[in-house]
BALOBA-1460 file (C-alpha; in Angstrom, 3 decimals):
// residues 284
<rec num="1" residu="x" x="0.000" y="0.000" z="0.000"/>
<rec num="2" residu="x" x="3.116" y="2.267" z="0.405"/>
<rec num="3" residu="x" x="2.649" y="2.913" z="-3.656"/>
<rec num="4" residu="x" x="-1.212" y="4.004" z="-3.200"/>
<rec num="5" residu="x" x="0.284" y="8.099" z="-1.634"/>
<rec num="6" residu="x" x="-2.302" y="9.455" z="-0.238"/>
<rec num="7" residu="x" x="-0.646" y="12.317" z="-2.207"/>
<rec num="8" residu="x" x="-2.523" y="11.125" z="-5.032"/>
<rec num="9" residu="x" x="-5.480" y="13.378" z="-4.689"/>
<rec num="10" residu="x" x="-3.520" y="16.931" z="-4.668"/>
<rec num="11" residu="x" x="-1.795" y="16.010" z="-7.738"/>
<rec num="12" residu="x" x="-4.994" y="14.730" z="-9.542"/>
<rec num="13" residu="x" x="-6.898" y="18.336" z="-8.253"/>
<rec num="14" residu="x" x="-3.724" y="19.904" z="-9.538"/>
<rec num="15" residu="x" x="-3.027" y="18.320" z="-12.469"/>
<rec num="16" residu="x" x="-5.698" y="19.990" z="-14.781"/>
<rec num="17" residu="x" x="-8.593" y="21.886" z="-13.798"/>
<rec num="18" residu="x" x="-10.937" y="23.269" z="-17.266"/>
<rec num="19" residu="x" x="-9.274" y="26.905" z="-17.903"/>
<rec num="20" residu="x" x="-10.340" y="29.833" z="-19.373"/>
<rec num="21" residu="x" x="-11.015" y="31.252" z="-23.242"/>
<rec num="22" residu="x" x="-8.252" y="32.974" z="-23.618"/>
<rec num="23" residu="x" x="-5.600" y="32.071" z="-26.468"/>
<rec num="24" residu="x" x="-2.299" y="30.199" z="-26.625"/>
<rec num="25" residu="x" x="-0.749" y="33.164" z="-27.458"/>
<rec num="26" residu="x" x="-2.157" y="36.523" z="-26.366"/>
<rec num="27" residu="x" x="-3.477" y="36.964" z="-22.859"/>
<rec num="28" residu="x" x="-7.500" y="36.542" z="-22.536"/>
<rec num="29" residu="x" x="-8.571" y="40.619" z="-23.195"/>
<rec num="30" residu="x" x="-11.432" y="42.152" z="-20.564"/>
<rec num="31" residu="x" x="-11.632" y="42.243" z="-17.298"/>
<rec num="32" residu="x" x="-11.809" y="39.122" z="-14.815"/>
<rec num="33" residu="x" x="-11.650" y="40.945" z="-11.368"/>
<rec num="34" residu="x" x="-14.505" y="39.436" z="-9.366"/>
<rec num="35" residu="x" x="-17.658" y="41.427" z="-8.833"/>
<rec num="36" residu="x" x="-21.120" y="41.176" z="-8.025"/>
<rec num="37" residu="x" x="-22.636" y="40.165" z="-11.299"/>
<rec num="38" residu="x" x="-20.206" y="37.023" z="-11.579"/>
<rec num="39" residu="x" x="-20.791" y="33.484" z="-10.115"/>
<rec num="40" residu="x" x="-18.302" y="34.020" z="-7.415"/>
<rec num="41" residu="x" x="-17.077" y="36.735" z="-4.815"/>
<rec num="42" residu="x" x="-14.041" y="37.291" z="-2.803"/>
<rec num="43" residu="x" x="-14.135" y="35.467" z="0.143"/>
<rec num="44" residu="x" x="-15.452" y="32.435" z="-1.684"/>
<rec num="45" residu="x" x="-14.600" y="28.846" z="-0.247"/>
<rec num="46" residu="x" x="-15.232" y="25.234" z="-0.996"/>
<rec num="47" residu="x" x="-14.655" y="22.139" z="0.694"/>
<rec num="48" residu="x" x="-14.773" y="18.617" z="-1.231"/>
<rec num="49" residu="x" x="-14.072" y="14.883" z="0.570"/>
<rec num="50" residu="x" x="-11.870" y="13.170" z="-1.355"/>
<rec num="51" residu="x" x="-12.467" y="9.311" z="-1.574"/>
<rec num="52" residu="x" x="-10.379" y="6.642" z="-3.472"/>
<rec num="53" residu="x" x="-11.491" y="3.327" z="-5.016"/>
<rec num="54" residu="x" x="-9.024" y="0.720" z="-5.810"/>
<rec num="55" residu="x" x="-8.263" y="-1.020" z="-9.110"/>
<rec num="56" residu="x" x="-9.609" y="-3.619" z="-9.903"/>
<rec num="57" residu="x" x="-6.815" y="-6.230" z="-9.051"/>
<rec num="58" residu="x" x="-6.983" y="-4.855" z="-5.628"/>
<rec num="59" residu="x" x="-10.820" y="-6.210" z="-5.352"/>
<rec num="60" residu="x" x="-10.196" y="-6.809" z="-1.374"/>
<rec num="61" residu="x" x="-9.813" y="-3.006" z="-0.344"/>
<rec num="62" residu="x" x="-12.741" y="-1.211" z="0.433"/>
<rec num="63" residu="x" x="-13.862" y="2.366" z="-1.158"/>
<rec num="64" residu="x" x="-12.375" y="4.815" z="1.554"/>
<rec num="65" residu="x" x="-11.915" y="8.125" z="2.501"/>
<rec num="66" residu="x" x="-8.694" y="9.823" z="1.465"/>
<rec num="67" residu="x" x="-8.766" y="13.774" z="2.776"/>
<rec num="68" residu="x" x="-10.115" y="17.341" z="2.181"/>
<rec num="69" residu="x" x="-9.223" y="20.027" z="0.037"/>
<rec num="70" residu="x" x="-9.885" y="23.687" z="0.678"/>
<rec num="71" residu="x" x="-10.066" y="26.267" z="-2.002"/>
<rec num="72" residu="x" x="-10.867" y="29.922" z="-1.282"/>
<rec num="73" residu="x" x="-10.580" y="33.077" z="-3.448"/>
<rec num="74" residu="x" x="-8.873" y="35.264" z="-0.321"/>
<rec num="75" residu="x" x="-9.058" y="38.544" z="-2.101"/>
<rec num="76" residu="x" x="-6.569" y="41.427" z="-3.073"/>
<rec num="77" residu="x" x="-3.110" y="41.613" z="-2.299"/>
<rec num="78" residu="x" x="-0.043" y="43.323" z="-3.624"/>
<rec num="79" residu="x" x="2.568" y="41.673" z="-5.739"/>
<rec num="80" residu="x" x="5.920" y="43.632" z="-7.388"/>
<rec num="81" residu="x" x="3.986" y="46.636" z="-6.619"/>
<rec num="82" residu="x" x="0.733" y="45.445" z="-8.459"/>
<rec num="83" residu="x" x="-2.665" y="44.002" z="-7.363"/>
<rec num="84" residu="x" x="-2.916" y="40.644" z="-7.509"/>
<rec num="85" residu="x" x="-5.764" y="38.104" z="-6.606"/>
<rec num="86" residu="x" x="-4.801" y="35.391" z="-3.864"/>
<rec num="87" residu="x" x="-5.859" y="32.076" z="-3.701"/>
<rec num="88" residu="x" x="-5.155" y="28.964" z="-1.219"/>
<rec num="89" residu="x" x="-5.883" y="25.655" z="-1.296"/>
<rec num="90" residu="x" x="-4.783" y="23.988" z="1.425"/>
<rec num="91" residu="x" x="-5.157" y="19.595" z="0.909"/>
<rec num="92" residu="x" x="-4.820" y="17.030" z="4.419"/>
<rec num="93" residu="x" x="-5.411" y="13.872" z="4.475"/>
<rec num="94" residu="x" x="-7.833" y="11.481" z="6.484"/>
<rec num="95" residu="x" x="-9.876" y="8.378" z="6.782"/>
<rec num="96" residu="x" x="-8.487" y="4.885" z="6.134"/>
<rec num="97" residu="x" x="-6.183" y="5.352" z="3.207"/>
<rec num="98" residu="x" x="-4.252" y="7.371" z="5.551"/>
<rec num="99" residu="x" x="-4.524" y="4.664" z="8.340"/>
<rec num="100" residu="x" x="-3.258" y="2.255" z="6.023"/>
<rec num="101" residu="x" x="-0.567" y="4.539" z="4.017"/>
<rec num="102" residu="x" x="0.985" y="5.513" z="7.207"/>
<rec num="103" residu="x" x="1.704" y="8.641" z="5.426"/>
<rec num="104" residu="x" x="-0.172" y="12.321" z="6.571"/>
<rec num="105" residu="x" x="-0.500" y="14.842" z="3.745"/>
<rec num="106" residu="x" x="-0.697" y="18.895" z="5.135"/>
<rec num="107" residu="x" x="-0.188" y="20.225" z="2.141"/>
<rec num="108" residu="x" x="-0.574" y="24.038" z="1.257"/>
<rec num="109" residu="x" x="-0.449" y="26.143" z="-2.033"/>
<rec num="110" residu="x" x="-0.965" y="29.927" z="-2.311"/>
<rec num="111" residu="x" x="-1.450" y="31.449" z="-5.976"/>
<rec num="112" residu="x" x="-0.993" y="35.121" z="-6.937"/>
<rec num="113" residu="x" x="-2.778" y="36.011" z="-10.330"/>
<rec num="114" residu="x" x="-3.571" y="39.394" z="-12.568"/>
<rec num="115" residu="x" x="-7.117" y="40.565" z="-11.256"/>
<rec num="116" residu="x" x="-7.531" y="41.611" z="-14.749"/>
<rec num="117" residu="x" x="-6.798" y="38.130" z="-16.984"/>
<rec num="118" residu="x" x="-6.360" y="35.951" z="-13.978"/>
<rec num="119" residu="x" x="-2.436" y="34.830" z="-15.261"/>
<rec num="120" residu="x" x="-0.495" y="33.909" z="-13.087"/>
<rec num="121" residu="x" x="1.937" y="35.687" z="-11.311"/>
<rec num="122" residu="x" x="3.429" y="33.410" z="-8.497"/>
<rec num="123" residu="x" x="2.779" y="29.834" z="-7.092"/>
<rec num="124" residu="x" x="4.037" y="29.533" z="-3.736"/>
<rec num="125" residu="x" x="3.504" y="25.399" z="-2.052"/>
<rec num="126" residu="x" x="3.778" y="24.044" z="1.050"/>
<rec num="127" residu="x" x="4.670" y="20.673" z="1.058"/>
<rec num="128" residu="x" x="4.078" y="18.267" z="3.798"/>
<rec num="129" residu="x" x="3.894" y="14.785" z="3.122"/>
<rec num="130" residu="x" x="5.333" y="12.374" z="5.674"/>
<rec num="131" residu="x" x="8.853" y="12.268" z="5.476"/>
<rec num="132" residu="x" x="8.622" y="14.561" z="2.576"/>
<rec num="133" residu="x" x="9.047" y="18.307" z="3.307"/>
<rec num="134" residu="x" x="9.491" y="20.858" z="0.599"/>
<rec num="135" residu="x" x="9.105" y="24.508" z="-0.252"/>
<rec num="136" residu="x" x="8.900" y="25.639" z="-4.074"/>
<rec num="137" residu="x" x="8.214" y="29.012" z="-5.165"/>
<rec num="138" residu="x" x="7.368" y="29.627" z="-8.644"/>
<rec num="139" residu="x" x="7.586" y="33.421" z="-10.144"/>
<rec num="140" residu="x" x="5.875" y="34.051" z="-13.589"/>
<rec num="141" residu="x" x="8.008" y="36.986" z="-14.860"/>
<rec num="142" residu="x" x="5.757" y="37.844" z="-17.980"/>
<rec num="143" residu="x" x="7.210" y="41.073" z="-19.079"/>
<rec num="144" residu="x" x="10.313" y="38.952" z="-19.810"/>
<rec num="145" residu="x" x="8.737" y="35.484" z="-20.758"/>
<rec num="146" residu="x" x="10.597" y="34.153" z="-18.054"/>
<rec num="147" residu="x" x="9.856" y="31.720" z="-15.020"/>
<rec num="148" residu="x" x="11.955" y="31.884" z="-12.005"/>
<rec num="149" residu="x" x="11.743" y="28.094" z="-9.905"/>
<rec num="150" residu="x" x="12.963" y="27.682" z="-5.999"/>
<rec num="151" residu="x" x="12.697" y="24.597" z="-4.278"/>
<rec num="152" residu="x" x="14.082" y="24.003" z="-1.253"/>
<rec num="153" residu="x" x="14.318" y="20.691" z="0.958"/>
<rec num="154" residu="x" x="12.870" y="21.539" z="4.328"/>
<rec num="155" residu="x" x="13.334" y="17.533" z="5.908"/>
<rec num="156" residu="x" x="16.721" y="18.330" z="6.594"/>
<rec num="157" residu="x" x="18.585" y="20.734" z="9.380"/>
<rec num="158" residu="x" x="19.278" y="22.957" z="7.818"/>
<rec num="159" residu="x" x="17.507" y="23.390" z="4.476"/>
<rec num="160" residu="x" x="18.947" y="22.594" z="1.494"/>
<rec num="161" residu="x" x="18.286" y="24.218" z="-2.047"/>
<rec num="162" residu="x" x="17.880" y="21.796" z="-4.613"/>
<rec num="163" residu="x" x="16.659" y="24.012" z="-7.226"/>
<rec num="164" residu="x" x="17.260" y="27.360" z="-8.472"/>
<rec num="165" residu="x" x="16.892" y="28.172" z="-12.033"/>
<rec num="166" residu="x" x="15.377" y="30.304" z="-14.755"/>
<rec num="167" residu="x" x="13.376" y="29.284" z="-17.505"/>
<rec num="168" residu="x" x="13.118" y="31.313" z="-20.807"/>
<rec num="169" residu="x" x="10.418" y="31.916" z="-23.465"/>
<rec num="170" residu="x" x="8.176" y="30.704" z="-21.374"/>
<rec num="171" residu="x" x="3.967" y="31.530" z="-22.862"/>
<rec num="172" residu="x" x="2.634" y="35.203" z="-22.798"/>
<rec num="173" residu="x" x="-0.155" y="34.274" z="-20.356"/>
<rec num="174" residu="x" x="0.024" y="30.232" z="-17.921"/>
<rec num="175" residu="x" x="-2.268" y="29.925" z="-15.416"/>
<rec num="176" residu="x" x="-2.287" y="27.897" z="-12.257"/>
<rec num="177" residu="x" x="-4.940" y="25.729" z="-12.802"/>
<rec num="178" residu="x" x="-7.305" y="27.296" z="-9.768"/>
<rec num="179" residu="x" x="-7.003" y="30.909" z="-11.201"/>
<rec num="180" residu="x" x="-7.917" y="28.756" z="-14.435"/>
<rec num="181" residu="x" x="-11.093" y="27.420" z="-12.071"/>
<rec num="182" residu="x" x="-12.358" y="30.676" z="-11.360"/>
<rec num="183" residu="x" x="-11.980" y="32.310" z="-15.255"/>
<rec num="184" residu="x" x="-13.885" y="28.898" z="-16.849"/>
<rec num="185" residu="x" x="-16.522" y="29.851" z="-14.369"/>
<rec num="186" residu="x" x="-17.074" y="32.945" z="-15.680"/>
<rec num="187" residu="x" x="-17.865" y="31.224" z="-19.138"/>
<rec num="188" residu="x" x="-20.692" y="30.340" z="-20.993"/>
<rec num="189" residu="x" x="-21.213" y="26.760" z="-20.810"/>
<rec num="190" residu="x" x="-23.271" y="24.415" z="-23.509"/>
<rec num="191" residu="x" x="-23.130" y="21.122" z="-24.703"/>
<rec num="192" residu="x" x="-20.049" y="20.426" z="-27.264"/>
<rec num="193" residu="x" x="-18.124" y="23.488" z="-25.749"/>
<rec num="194" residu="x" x="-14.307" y="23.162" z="-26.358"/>
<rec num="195" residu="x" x="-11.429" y="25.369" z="-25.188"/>
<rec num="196" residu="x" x="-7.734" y="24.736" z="-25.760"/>
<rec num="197" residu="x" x="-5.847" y="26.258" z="-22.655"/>
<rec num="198" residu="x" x="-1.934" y="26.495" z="-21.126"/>
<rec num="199" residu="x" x="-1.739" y="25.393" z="-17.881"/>
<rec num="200" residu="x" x="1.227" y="25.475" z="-15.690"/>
<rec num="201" residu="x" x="2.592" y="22.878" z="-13.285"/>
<rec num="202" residu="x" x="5.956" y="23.847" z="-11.682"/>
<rec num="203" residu="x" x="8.290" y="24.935" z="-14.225"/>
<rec num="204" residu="x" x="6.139" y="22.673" z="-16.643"/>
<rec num="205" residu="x" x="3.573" y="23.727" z="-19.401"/>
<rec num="206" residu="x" x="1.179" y="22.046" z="-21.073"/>
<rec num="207" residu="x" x="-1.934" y="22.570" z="-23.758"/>
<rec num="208" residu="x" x="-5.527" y="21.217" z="-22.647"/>
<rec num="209" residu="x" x="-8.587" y="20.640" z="-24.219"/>
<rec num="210" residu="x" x="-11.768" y="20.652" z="-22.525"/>
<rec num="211" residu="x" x="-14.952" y="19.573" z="-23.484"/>
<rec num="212" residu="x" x="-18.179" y="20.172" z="-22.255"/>
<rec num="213" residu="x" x="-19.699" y="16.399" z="-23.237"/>
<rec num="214" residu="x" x="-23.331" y="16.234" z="-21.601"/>
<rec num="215" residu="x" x="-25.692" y="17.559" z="-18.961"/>
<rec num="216" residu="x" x="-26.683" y="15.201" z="-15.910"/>
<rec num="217" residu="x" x="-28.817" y="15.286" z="-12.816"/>
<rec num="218" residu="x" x="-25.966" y="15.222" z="-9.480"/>
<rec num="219" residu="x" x="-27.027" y="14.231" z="-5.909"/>
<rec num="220" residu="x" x="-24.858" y="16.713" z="-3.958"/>
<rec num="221" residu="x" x="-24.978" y="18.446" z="-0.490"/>
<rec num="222" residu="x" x="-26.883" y="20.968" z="-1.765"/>
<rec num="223" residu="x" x="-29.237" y="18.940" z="-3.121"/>
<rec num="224" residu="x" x="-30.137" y="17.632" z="-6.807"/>
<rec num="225" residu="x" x="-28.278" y="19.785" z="-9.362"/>
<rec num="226" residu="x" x="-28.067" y="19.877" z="-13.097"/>
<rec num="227" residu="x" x="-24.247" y="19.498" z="-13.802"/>
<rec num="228" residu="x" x="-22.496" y="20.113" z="-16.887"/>
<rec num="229" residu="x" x="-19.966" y="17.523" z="-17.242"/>
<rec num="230" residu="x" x="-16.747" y="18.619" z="-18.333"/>
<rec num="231" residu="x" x="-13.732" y="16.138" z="-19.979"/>
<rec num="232" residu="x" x="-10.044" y="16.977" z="-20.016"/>
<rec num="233" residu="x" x="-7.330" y="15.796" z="-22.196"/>
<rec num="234" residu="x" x="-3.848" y="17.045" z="-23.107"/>
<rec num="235" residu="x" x="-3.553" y="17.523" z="-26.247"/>
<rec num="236" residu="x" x="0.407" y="16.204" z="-26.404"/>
<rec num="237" residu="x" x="1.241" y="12.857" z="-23.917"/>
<rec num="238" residu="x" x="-1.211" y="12.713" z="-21.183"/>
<rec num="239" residu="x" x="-2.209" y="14.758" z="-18.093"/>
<rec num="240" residu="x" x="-0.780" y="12.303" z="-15.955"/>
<rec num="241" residu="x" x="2.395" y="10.272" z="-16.610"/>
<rec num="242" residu="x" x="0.620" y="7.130" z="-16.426"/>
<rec num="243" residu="x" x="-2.351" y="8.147" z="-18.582"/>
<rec num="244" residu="x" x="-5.949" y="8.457" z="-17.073"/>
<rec num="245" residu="x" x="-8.741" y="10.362" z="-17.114"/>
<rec num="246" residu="x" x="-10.059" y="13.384" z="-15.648"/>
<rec num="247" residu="x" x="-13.533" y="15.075" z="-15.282"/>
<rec num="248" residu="x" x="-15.028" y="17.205" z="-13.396"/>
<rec num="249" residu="x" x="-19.150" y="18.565" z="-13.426"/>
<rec num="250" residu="x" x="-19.991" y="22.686" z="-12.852"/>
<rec num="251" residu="x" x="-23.562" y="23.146" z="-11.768"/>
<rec num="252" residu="x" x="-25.872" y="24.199" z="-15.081"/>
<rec num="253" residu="x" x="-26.885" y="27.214" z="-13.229"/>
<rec num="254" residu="x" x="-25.297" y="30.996" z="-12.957"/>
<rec num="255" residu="x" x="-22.906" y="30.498" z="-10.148"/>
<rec num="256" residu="x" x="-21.452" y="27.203" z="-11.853"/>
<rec num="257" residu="x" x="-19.893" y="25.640" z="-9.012"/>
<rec num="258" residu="x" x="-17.624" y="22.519" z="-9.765"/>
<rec num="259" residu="x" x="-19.595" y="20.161" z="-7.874"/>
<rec num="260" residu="x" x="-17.157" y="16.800" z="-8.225"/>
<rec num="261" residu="x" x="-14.407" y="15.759" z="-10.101"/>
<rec num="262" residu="x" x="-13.203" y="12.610" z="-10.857"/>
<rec num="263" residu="x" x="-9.461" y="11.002" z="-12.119"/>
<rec num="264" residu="x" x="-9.099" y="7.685" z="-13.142"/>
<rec num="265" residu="x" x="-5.608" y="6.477" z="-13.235"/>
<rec num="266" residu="x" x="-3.998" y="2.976" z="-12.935"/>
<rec num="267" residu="x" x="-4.356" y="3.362" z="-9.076"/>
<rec num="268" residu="x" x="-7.700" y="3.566" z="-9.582"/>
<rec num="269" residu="x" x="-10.412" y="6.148" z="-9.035"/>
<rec num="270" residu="x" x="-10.409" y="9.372" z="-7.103"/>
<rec num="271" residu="x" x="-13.588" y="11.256" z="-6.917"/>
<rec num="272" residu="x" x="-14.036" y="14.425" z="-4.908"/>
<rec num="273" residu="x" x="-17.604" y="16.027" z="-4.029"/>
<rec num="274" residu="x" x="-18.139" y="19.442" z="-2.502"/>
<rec num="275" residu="x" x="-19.791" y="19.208" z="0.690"/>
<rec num="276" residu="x" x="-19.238" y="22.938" z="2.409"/>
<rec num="277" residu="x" x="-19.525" y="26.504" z="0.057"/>
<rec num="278" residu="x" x="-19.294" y="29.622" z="1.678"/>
<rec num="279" residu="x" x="-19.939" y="33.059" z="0.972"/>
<rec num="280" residu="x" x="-21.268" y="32.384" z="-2.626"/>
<rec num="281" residu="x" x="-22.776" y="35.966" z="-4.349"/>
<rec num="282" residu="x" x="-26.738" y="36.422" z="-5.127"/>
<rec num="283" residu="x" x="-27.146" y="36.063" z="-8.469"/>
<rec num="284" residu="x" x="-30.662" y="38.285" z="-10.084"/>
């Protein structure tokens, strides 16, 4: 069971959430800041419990709980001098996968992005999982197409610095794939809708497609919801390095909260439903 990381979950949630309209090559034009006629506000936060289900050759472990994840739009802060948009999602684990991983996952992530395109600016994560403590800090440098990439190993007295480096000609406009969350929400969604987005992961980059496939009735803890279910694929290799799927279903309705998401991988299947939102906008 050591192989089955609780970890798994994070990286699935980070790993490719639907982005938003803009192009490959020129940052998305308008205005993005939050405000009251959009289906989110600042303060904003949702909870999902994360569950896992074996494969299938593992047919004698139970479905179990696996953690929480956190996500909340914080609000304004400053950046270089600039405004930026902060946003945290914080990721612990629980329940018997943890029991039987032996492994505890405190994990933290903290994303800085342009109020007015939602590109990101900085990625800052917190990385606790068992034995494994790191601290990477990831600076989008746009007006120079350049990425700056710390990481630091925090396990050991004292820290060591096992990365420092600068990437060049890096795209006009990547986006972490939360400040991604929050622009595709903004969208208008409808069966058969398709955007082609950049997303970022580290000092990594790649180009996903998402679809939106079909419209479905989702028992949730808000109820019974029409969802618009949502595919993602990369469109060169696969999101995850040993292939898989990923979806993940926004409520048909104006605030077009992502309700669950689901990744199947060769570990098996790891679905996350939202059970807590706070501080979600009227919409007229």
């Amino acid at each position: 069971m050591r192989s089955v990381r609780i970890r798994l979950f994070v990286a699935c949630l980070l790993a490719a959430i639907p982005a938003g309209t803009h192009s490959l090559q020129e940052p998305p034009s308008g205005t993005a800041q939050p405000n009251p006629n959009q289906p989110f506000s600042i303060g904003e936060r949702l909870v999902y419990l994360v569950k896992w289900d074996p494969p299938w050759y593992l047919f004698f472990l139970p479905h179990m709980e696996a953690g929480e994840v956190d996500l909340q739009l914080v609000g304004e802060t400053e950046y270089k001098n600039k405004k930026a948009l902060k946003i945290i999602l914080k990721a612990h684990s629980s329940g018997m996968l943890m029991k039987m991983s032996g492994m505890k996952v405190e994990d933290e992530f903290i994303f800085l992005s342009e109020p007015e395109t939602f590109c990101s600016l900085r990625v800052s994560q917190k990385i606790r999982e068992g034995k494994r403590k790191r601290q990477v800090d990831i600076d989008y440098l746009r007006e120079t197409r350049r990425l700056h990439i710390r990481v630091m190993d925090e396990s050991v007295v004292p820290p060591k610095l096992q990365k420092d480096e600068i990437k060049e000609n890096i795209p006009p406009c990547v986006q972490d794939p939360f400040s991604a969350l929050y622009t595709f929400r903004m969208s208008e969604l409808r069966l058969q809708h398709v955007q082609t987005f950049m997303i970022g992961n580290d000092d990594k980059f790649k180009e996903v497609q998402a679809r939106v496939e079909k419209q479905e009735v989702l028992d949730t803890s808000l109820g019974k919801l029409a969802a618009w279910n949502v595919d993602t694929s990369a469109l060169k290799e696969g999101l995850f390095k040993e292939g898989g799927q990923f979806r993940i279903w926004f409520s048909a309705d104006e605030r077009k909260l992502p309700l669950q998401f689901e990744v199947k991988v060769s570990l098996g299947r790891v679905l996350g439903k939202l059970i807590s939102v706070e501080n979600q906008p009227h919409i007229s």
